[in-house]
Residue, then its C-alpha position, 0 to 999 in steps of 0.5 A: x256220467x259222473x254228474x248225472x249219476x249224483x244227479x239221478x242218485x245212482x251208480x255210477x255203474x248203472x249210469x254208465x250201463x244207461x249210457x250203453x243203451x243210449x249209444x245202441x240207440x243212438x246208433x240205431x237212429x243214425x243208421x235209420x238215416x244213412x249213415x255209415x260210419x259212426x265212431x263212438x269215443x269210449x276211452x282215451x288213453x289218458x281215461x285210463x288213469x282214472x280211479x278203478x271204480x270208474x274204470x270197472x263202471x265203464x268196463x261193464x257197459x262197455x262189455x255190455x254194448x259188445x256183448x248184448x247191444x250189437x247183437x240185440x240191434x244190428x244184423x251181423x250181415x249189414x254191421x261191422x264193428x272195429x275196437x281202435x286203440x291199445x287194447x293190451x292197455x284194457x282188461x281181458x273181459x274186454x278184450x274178449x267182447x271186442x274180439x267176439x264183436x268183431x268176429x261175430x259183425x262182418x257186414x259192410x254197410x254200416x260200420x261202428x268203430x268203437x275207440x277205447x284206449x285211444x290216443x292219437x299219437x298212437x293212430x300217427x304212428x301206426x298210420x306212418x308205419x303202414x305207410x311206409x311198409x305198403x309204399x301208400x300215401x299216409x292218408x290212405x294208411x288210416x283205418x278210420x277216414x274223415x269225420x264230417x259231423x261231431x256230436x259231443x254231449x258236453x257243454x265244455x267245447x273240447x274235443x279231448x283227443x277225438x280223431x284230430x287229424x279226421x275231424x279237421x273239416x267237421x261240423x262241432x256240436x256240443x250239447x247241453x243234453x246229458x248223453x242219458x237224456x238223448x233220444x233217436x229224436x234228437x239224432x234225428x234233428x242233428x243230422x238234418x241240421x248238419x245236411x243243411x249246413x254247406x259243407x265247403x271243407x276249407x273251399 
């Protein structure tokens, strides 16, 4: 977001607010084909070390696609949206709009989980604490299951903390396309590609 607001000669706000849109759209395109989970990386606990204009920048959008987008673009009936992460790390006026999306989108066929304040560490541990309190297998103690397909727009071929343990039988693609730049489209041809691939996971 940084590079393409000094690129674009705007905000750093008002990329990060374009880049909310992006993701709604983005959304939109994926459940157009089906899927039904999607989960979108929007701050790792290491993130939140960065400076507070930043932060402030990413907080806006963030209470902006909670708020405005979901709403705007998914049927509270068909939708459901989890924030995962250590929200008492995030202000109040996101804990609200998370709390307020939550509540609002109970739907079963199309799920967003939003990461914010993520760490893995965090999901092991709580993972391994539900475990052993309900007597189940580990596995089955996370709340969000296996990632089949990464979408990274970033051409720095890292995944920065995104769901380890989930995504250890995904397909990686790392895009040259600023997230601002992406279209339905382009959502369009990566899922097709992915369909295409064999999916063998360790076979």
């Amino acid at each position: 977001m940084r590079r393409w607001a000094d690129a674009h000669g705007t905000t750093l706000t008002d990329a990060y607010l374009r880049g909310a849109e992006k993701v709604a759209e983005i959304l939109v395109a994926l459940q157009r084909n089906s899927v039904q989970t999607v989960s979108v990386y929007n701050l790792s606990r290491a993130n939140l070390a960065r400076n507070d204009t930043e932060l402030n920048a990413v907080y806006t959008a963030s209470v902006h696609f909670l708020t405005t987008l979901v709403p705007a673009h998914f049927d509270p009936a068909t939708c459901s949206v989890r924030v995962h992460g250590d929200r008492n790390l995030l202000p109040e006026r996101y804990r609200a709009a998370a709390h307020g999306a939550e509540t609002a989108m109970s739907g079963d066929d199309f799920r967003i989980n939003i990461l914010a304040a993520y760490d893995a560490r965090d999901e092991l541990r709580t993972a391994f604490s539900k475990a052993q309190r309900e007597g189940c297998d580990i596995n089955a103690a996370f709340d969000i299951g296996d990632v089949d397909l990464v979408i990274r727009t970033s051409p720095e071929p890292l995944l920065s903390g995104f769901l380890p343990l989930q995504s250890q039988y995904a397909q990686l693609v790392f895009l040259t396309t600023p997230l601002n730049e992406l279209t339905g489209g382009h959502i369009d041809e990566l899922v097709g590609d992915y369909r295409r691939f064999p999916q063998r996971r360790g076979q």
